[in-house]
C-alpha positions as CSV (number, residue, x, y, z in Angstrom):
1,X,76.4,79.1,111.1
2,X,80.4,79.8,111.1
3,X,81.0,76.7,109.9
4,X,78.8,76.8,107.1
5,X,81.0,80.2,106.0
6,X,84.5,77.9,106.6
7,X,83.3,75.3,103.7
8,X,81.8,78.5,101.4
9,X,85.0,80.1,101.7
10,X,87.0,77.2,101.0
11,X,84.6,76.1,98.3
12,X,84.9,79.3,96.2
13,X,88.7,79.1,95.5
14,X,88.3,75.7,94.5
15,X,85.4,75.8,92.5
16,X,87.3,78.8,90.6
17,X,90.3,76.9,90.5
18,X,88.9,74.1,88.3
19,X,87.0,76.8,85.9
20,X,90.5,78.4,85.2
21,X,92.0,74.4,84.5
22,X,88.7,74.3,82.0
23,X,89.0,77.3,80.3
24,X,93.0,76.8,79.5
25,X,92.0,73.3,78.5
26,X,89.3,74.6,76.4
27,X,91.2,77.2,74.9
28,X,94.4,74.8,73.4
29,X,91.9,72.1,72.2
30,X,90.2,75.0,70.5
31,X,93.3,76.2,69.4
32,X,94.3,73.1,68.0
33,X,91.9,72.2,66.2
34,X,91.7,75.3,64.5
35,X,88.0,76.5,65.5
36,X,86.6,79.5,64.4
37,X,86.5,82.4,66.6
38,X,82.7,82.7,67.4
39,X,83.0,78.9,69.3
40,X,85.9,80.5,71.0
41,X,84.1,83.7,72.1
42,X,80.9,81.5,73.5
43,X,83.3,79.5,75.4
44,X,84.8,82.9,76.8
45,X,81.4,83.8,77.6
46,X,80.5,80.1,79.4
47,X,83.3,80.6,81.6
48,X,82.6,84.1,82.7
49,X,78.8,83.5,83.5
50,X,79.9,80.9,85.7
51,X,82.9,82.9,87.3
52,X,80.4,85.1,87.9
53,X,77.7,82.9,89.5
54,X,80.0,80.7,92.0
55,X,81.4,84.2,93.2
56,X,77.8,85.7,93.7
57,X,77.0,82.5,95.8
58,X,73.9,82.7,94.7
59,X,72.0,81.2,91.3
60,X,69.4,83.2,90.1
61,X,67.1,80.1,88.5
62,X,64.5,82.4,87.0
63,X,62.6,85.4,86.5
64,X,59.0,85.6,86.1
65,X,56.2,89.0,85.3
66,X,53.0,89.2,85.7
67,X,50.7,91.9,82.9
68,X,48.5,94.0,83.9
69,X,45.1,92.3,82.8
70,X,43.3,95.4,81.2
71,X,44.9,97.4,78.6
72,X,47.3,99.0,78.3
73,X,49.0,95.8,79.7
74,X,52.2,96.2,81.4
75,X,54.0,94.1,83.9
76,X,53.0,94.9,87.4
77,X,54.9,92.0,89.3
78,X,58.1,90.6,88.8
79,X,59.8,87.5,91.0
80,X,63.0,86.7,90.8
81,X,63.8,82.7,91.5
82,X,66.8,82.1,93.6
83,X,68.8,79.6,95.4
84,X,72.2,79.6,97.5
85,X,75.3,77.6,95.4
86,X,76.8,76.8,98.7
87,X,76.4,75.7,102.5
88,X,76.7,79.5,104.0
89,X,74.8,81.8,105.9
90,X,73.5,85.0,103.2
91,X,71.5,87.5,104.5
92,X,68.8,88.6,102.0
93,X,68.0,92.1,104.3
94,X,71.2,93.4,103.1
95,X,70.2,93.4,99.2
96,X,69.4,95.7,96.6
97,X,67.4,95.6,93.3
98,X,67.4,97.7,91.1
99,X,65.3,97.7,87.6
100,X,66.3,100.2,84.7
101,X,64.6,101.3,81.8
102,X,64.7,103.7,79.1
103,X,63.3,106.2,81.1
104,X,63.2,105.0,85.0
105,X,65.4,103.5,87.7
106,X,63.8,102.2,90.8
107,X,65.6,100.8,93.6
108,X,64.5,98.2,96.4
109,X,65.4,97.6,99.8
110,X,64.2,95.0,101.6
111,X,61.7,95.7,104.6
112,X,61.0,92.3,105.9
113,X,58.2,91.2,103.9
114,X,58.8,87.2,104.1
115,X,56.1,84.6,103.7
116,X,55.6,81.1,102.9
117,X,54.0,79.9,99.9
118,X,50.4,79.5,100.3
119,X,49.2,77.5,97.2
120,X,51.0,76.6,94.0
121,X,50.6,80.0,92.0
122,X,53.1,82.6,93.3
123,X,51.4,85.4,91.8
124,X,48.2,84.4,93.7
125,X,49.5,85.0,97.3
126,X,48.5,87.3,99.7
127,X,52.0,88.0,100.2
128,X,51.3,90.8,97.1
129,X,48.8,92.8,99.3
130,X,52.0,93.7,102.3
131,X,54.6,94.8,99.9
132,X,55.8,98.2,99.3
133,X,56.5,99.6,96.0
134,X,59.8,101.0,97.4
135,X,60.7,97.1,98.8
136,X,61.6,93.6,98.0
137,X,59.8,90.9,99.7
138,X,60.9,87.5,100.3
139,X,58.6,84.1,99.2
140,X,60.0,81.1,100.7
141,X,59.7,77.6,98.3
142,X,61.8,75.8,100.8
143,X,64.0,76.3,103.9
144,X,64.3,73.2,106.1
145,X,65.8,74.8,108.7
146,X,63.3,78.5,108.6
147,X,66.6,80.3,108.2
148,X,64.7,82.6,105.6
149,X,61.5,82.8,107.9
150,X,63.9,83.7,111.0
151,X,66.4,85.1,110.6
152,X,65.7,86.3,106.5
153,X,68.5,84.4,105.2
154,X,69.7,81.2,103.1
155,X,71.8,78.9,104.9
156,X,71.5,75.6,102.3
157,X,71.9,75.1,98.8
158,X,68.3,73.4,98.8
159,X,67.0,76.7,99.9
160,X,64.5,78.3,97.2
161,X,62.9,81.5,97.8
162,X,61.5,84.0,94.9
163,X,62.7,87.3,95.6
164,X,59.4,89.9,94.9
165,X,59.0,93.3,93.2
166,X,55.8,95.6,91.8
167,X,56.8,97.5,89.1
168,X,53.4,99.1,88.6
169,X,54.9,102.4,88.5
170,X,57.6,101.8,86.0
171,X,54.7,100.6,83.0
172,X,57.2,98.3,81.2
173,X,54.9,96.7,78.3
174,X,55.8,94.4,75.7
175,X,58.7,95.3,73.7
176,X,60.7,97.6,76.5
177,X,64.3,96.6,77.3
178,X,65.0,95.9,81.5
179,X,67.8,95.5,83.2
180,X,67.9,93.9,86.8
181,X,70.5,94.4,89.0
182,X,70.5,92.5,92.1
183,X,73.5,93.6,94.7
184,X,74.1,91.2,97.6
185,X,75.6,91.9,100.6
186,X,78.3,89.2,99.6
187,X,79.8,88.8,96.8
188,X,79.7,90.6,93.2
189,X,76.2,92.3,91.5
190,X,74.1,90.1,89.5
191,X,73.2,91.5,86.1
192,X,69.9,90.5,84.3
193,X,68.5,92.1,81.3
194,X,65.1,91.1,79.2
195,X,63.3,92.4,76.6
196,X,59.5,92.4,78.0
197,X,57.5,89.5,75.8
198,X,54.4,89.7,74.3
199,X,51.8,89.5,76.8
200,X,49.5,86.5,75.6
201,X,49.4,85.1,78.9
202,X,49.0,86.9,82.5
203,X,52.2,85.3,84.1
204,X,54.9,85.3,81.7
205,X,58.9,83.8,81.7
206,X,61.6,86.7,81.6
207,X,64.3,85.1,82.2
């Protein structure tokens, strides 16, 4: 896979290259046309969300919780969609999650849960029964080449895997404010934050 890391590496400086040439070019049209300062703060904003996601290599797609379904509900599962932005090798054992609340931090390490999906509901696999409140686990989507499945790591941008937590222990119910941050073992931490939604429906959208 060395190869794959030659056209990351020469990707990235590129790729950041032509967000710098945007923003500039952004930034005098904006100035020249006189627009107010709030456009010119989300385009600030633009640009840094996706500095930040070609240098994490990695796109976080989505984040979806499961509640509890007796009261009080709270979320018990959480999995985190992802996919690789370029053709490189990342190993997943080397991450860390972490979740934050107002009154908890729990961190994750990964112990080699990995499965592949079973059947179209995520939140429905057995894959929930062999993880470890202390540990990530690993859902593969797709991996053409069982790079995930082998050796626990993307290696294509078509890779799609759903990174897996239970947060049982933390009780986060509707209302509290969480913060995910996801630390690879390349590249810069990922920051994610929600406010947990009302819980009329079992499997909910985060993020």
């Amino acid at each position: 896979m060395g190869l794959h890391i030659n056209r990351a590496s020469a990707a990235l400086p590129i790729a950041l290259l032509l967000l710098a040439i945007l923003f500039v070019t952004l930034t005098a049209a904006s100035m020249i046309t006189n627009e107010n300062t709030t456009k010119q703060e989300d385009l600030q904003q633009y640009v840094d969300d996706a500095i930040n996601e070609i240098s994490s290599y990695v796109k976080i797609q989505h984040v979806y919780g499961k509640y509890s379904q007796q009261a009080p509900y709270h979320l018990s599962e959480i999995a985190i969609q992802a996919t690789p932005l370029f053709h490189q090798e990342i190993n997943l054992s080397n991450w860390i999650i972490q979740i934050q609340t107002n009154t908890n931090m729990n961190i994750f390490t990964y112990n080699k849960t990995v499965t592949i999906i079973e059947s179209s509901s995520v939140f429905s696999q057995r894959h929930w029964n062999n993880l470890k409140r202390s540990h990530f686990g690993i859902i593969v989507i797709q991996d053409r080449d069982d790079s995930l499945i082998q050796y626990h790591s993307f290696s294509e941008p078509n890779d799609i895997a759903f990174l897996t937590i239970t947060v049982e222990d933390l009780s986060i119910k509707k209302g509290d404010y969480v913060t995910l941050f996801i630390t690879p073992g390349t590249g810069i931490e990922k920051t994610i934050s929600f406010s947990a939604p009302l819980p009329t429906k079992q499997v909910v959208t985060l993020w």
